[in-house]
N, C-alpha and C positions, 0 to 999 in steps of 0.2 A: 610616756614610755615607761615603762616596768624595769624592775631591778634587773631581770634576769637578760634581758634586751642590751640594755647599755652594758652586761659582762659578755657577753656573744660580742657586740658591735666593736668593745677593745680588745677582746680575743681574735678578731678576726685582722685588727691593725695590726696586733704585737705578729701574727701570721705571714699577712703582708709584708712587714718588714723583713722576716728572718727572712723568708722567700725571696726577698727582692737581695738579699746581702751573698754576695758571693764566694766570699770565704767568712765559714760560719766560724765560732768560738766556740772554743769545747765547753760542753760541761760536764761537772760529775755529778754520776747519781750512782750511791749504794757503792762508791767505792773506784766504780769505772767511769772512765772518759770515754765521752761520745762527740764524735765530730759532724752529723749529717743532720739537717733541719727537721727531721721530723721527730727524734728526740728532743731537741731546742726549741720544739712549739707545744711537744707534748709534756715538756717540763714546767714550759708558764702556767700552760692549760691547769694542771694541776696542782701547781702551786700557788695558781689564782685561785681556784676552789679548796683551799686546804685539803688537800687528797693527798695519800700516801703515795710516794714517790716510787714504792714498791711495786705495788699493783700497777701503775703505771709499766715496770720494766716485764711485765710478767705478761701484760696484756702487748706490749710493744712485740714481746719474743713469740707469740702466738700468731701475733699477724705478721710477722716476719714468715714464720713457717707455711703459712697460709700461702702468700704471696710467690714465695720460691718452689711450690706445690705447683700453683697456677702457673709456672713458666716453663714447669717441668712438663706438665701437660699439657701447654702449646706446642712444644717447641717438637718438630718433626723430629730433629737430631738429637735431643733429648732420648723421646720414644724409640728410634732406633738404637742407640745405645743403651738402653733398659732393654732390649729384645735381645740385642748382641750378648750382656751379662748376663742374661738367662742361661744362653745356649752355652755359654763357656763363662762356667761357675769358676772363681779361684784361677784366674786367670792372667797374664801378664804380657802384654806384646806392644812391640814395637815395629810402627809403621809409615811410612809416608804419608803427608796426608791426604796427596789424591790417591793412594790405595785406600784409606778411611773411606772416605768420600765412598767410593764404587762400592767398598764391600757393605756398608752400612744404609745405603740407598735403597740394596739388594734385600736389605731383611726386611722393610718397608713392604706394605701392601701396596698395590697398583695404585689405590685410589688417594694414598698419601703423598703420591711424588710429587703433586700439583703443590705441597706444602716445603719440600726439599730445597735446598737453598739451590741458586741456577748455576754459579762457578764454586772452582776450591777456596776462590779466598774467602767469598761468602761463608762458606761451608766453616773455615777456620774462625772468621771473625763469631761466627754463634758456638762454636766449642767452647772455646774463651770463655765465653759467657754465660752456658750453664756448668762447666767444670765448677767452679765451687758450692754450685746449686746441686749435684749428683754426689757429691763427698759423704755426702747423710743417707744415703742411698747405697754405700759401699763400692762408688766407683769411681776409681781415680784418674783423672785425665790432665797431663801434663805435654808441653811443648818440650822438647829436646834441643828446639833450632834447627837449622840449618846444617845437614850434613849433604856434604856435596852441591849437588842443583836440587834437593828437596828438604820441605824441615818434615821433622819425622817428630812422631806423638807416640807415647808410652801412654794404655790404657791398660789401669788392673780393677782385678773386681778382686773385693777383698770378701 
């Protein structure tokens, strides 16, 4: 077996391991602390191959943007909310979130609703999830909670 074989073969262990460990350990690189395993795999990686640690965080932050790009343009609710800030530029409201639901359905083309989440909690739990994904985007979507019998969501486009 070749040199570069048995560095793959304990890169792929040191791999295994962080994966399998469920509460990782920070590390710093360039300053910051990072808690999530794919900087703690991509800091061996590179610090087995003497690599700058830099280009590491530059290339991390590239496919970070990649990824959150790719979920924005799955995500049915996502695209709805990018159609909704179009139409109301500089905008601010506050709403229930089965009115969300209905009004943002509604900008949707017909042939998207087969992608549309099927209830409102569904609907809530994927807002959750690309709100911090749309903030780069200039759209801010925040829970208010529970007022009365409904929680209500503050969306701005900034």
């Amino acid at each position: 077996m070749t040199d570069s074989a048995y560095a793959l073969l304990e890169l792929a262990e040191i791999a295994a391991y962080v994966l399998s460990t469920p509460a990782t350990s920070p590390v710093k690189l360039d300053g910051r602390t990072y808690f999530d395993n794919f900087t703690l795999i991509g800091a061996a990686v590179f610090s087995y191959y003497d690599i700058d640690v830099s280009e590491f965080i530059a290339m991390s932050s590239s496919l970070k943007d990649e990824i959150n790009d790719n979920i924005v343009d799955r995500s049915a609710v996502a695209r709805a909310l990018l159609l909704w800030a179009s139409e109301y530029p500089e905008s601010k409201t506050i709403k229930p979130l089965n009115h969300w639901y209905k009004e943002l359905k509604e900008i949707l083309a017909d042939e998207e609703h087969d992608d549309w989440p099927k209830t409102t909690r569904r609907f809530g739990a994927e807002l959750k999830k690309i709100a911090p994904r749309l903030k780069p985007k200039g759209i801010t979507c925040e829970t208010l909670g529970k007022q009365g019998s409904h929680v209500h969501w503050e969306i701005r486009v900034a």
